[in-house]
C-alpha positions in Angstrom: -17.6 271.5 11.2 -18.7 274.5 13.0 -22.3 275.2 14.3 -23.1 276.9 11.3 -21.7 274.8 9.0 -24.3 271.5 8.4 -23.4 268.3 6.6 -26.7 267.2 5.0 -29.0 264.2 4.7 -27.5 262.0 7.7 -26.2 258.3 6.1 -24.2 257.4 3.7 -23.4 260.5 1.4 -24.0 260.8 -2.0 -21.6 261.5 -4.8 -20.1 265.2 -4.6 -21.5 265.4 -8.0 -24.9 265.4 -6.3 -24.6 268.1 -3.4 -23.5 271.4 -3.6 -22.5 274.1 -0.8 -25.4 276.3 -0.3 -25.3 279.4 2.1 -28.8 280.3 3.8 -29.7 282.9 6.3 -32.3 280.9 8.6 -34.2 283.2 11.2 -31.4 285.5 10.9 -28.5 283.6 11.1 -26.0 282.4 8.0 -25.6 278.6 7.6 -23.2 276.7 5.2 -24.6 273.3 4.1 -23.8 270.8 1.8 -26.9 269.8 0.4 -27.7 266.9 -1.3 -29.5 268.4 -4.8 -33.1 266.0 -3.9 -33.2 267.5 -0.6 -35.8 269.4 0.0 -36.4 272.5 2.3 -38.3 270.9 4.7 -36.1 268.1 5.2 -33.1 270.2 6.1 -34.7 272.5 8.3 -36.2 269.8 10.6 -33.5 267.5 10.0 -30.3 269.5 9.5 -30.9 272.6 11.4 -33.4 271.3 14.1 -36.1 273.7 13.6 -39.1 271.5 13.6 -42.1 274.5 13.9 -42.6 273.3 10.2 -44.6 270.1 9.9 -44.9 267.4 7.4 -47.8 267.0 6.4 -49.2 265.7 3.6 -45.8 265.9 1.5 -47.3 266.7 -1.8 -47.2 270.5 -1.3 -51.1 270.1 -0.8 -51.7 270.9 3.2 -49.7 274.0 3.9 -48.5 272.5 7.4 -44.9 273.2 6.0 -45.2 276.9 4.7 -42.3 278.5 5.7 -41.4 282.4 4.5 -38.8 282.4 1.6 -37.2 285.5 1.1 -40.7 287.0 2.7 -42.8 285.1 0.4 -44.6 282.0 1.7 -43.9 279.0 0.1 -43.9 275.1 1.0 -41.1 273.8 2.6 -41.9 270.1 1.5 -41.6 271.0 -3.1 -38.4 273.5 -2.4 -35.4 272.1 -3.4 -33.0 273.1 -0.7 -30.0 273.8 -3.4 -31.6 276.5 -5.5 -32.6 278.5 -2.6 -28.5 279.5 -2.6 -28.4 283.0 -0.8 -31.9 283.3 0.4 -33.5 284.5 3.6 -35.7 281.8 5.2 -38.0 282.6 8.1 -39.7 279.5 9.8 -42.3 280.2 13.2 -39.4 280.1 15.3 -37.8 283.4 13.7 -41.7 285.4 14.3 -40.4 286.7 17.2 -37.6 288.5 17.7 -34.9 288.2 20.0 -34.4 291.8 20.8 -38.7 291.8 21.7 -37.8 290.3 25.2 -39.2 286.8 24.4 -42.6 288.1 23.7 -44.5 286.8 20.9 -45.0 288.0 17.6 -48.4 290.0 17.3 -50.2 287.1 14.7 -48.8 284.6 17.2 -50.5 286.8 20.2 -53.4 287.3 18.4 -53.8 283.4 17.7 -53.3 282.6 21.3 -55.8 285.1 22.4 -58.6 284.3 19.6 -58.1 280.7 20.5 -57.2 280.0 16.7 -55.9 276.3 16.7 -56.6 273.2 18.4 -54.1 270.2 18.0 -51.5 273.2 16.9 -49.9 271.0 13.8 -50.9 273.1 11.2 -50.3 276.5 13.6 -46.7 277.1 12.3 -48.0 277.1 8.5 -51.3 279.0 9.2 -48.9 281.6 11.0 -46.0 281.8 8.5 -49.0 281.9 5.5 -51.1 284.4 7.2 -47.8 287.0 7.6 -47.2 286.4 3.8 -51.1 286.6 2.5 -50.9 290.6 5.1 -47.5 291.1 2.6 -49.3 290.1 -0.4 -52.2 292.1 0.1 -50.4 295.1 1.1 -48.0 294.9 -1.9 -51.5 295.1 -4.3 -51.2 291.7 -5.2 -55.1 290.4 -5.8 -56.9 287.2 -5.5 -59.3 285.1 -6.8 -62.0 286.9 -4.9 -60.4 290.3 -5.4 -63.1 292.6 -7.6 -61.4 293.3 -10.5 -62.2 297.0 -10.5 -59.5 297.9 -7.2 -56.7 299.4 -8.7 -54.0 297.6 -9.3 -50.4 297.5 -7.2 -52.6 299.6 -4.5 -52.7 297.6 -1.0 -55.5 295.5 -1.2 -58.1 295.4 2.0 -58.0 292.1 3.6 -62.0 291.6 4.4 -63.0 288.3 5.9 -63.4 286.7 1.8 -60.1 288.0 1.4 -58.4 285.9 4.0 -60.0 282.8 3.7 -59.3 282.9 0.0 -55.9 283.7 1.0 -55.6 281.2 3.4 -57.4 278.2 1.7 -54.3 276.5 1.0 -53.1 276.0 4.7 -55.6 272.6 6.1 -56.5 272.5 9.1 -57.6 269.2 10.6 -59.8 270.2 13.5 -61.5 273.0 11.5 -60.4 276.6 13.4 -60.7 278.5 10.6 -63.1 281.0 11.8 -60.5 281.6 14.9 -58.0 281.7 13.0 -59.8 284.4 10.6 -60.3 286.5 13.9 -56.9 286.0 14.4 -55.5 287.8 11.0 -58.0 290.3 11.4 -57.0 291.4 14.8 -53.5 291.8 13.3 -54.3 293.4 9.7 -52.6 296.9 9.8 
């Protein structure tokens, strides 16, 4: 096996009945895996592919410390079956910044390093990955629960300080940063 080709879940292997070859592009690069169809996401990411930015948190989809982007939107790594994500982008913290930026960071990572936006860092890599989808959401007109129902629809929505913690309420975090990590987003909002 290559390195882009990935054998998955490390043991004994289930039936080939039960895994199917998936192709994913990860941070920008192609991997072929053959996934066995209860893994999820998460698992082969930190597992498989050694990108361990994600966490595991709580494991029930409830904590956001696994929110990785899928195909740009966020989603959580630890409910997403790795086999029906066949063909799809997936962009974890690691894949913020770009190779061709010189090693610099990404501007939300800048922006939570300068505001001071995280403590322990677990939950970082979610906030950050959840924050750059909310920005997306907001600016492709999708609303909220706190959105007022009178802005016109599929029109980028203005991300105020409501805005982003209702956008961002379902990413914990343990040491309680969240009005850094507010400053953070709003430093960064286009």
């Amino acid at each position: 096996m290559d390195s882009q080709q990935h054998a998955s879940a490390p043991g004994a292997a289930p039936p080939s009945e039960s895994r199917s070859e998936i192709t994913l592009r990860v941070n920008g690069t192609p991997h072929s895996l053959i996934v066995d169809h209860r893994r999820v996401l998460l698992d082969l990411l930190r597992e498989d592919l050694s990108l361990t930015g994600a966490k595991k948190g709580c494991d029930h989809g409830q904590c956001g410390a696994c929110t990785v982007l899928v195909d740009g939107r966020r989603m959580n790594g630890c409910l997403l079956l790795a086999v029906t994500l066949d063909g799809c982008e997936v962009t974890t913290v690691e894949g913020l910044a770009g190779d061709g930026d010189g090693g610099r960071l990404h501007p939300l990572q800048q922006a939570f390093l300068d505001r001071d936006a995280f403590q322990c860092g677990y939950c970082t890599p979610g906030q950050l990955c959840s924050a750059l989808g909310a920005i997306a959401e907001a600016d492709a007109g999708h609303p909220s629960h706190v959105t007022d129902p009178a802005a016109p629809s599929e029109a980028p929505m203005a991300l105020d300080r409501d805005e982003i913690r209702e956008r961002l309420s379902g990413n914990l975090c343990r040491c309680g940063a969240y009005p850094r990590i507010a400053d953070a987003v709003e430093d960064v909002i286009p």
